[in-house]
C-alpha positions as CSV (number, residue, x, y, z in Angstrom):
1,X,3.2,3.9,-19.4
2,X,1.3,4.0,-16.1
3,X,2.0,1.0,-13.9
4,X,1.1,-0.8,-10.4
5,X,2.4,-2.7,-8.3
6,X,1.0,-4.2,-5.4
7,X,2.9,-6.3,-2.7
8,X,2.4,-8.2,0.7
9,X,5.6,-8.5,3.3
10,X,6.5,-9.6,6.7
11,X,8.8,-7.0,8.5
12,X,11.4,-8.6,11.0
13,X,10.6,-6.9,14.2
14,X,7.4,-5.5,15.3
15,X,7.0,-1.7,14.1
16,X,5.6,0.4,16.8
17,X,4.1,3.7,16.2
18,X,7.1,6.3,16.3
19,X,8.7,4.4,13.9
20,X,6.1,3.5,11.8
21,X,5.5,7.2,11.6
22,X,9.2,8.1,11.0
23,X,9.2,5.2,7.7
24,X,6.3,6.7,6.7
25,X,7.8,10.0,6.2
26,X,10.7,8.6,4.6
27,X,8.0,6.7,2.1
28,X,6.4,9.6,1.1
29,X,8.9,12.0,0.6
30,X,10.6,9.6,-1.7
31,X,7.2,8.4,-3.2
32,X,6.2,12.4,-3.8
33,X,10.0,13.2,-5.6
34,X,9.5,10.1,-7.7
35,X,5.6,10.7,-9.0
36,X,4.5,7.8,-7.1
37,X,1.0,7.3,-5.6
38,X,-0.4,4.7,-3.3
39,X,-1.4,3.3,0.1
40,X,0.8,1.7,2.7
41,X,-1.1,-0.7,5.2
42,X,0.4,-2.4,8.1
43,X,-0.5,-4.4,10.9
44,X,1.2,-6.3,13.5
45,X,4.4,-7.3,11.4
46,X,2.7,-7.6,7.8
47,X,3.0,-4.6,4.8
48,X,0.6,-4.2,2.0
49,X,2.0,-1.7,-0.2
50,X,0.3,-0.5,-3.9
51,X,2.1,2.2,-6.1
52,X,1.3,3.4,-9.2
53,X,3.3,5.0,-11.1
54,X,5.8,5.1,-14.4
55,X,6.8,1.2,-15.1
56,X,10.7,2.2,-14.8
57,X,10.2,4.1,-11.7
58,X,8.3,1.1,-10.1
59,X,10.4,-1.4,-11.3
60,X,13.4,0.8,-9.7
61,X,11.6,0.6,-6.5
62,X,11.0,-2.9,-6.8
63,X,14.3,-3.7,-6.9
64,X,14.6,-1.7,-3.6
65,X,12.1,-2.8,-1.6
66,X,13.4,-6.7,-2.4
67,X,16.7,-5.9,-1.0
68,X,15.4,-4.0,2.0
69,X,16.5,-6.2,5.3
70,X,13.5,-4.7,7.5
71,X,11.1,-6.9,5.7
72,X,10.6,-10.4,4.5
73,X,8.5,-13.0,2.6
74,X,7.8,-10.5,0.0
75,X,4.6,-11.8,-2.5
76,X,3.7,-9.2,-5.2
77,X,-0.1,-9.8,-6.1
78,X,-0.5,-7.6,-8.7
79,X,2.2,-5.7,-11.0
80,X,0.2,-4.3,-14.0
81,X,0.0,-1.8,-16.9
82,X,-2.9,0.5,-15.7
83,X,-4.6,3.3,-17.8
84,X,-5.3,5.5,-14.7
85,X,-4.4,6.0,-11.0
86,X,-6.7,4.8,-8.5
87,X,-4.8,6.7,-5.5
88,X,-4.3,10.2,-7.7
89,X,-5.4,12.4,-4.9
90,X,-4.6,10.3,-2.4
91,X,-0.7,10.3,-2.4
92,X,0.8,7.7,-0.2
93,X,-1.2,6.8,2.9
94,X,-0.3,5.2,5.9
95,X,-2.9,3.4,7.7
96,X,-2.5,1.5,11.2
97,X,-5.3,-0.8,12.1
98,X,-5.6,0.9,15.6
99,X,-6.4,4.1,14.1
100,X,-9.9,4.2,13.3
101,X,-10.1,7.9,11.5
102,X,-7.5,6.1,8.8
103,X,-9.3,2.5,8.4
104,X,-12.4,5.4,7.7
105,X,-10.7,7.1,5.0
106,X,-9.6,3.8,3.3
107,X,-13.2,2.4,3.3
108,X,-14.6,5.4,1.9
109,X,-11.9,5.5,-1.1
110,X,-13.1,2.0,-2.1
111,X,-16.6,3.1,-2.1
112,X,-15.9,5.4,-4.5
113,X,-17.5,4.2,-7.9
114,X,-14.9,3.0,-10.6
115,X,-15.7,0.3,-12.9
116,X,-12.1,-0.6,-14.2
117,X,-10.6,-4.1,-13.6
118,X,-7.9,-2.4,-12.2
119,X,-10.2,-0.9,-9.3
120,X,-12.3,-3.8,-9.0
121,X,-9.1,-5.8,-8.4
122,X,-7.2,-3.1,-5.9
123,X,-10.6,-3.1,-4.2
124,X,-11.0,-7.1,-3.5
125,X,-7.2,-6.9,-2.8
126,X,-7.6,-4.3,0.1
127,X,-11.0,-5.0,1.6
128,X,-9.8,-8.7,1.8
129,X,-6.5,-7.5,3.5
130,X,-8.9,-5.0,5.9
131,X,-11.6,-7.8,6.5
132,X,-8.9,-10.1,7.6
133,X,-7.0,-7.6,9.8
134,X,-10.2,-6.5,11.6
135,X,-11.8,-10.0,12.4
136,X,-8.4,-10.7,13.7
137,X,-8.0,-7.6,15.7
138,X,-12.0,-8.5,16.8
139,X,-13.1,-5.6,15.2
């Protein structure tokens, strides 16, 4: 049974971009062995991770990312039996709000038509999480 999870978190320390990129890599790999697709956003200190995948593997995952020290204040927003993956091509992305070509290619995937709840609901939950970000930033 296809499932989602999607989560906000505070990391400890402020990630700059060598390690960012070096999580990432680490996120993916293990995302990619365990059939799990998604997007990873972060900016200045806060995470916004979905996955979809098998409800045991997420659930797994879960449990790991709650016990992982790096990050804090973890709120899931939406963990949820789903009928089909909204991020299937996409694999897990990283996007950094002070890249521009990857805040691009996140806006176009939520363009994309879908009328599932599901999508409707990833799509307020990201472009509310990007909105915010980028009046922040003064974007």
């Amino acid at each position: 049974m296809l499932h989602t999870l999607c989560y906000i978190s505070n990391s400890v320390d402020l990630w700059q971009s060598p390690k960012l990129e070096e999580f990432f890599s680490y996120v993916k790999t293990k995302n990619i062995f365990r059939n799990i697709t998604g997007l990873l956003l972060y900016n200045e200190g806060t995470f916004l991770q979905v996955l979809e995948g098998e409800i045991d593997d997420i659930n797994t995952l879960l449990s790991k990312i709650e016990k992982d020290e790096r990050h804090n204040q973890i709120t899931v927003i939406m963990h949820r039996e789903i009928n089909h993956r909204f991020f299937e091509s996409y694999q897990t992305g990283l996007v950094l709000y002070r890249e521009e070509k990857y805040l691009k290619r996140l806006k176009s995937k939520l363009q994309l038509p879908d009328i599932s709840k599901y999508s409707q609901s990833l799509k307020a939950i990201l472009q509310s999480f990007t909105y915010q970000h980028q009046s922040l930033a003064g974007a």
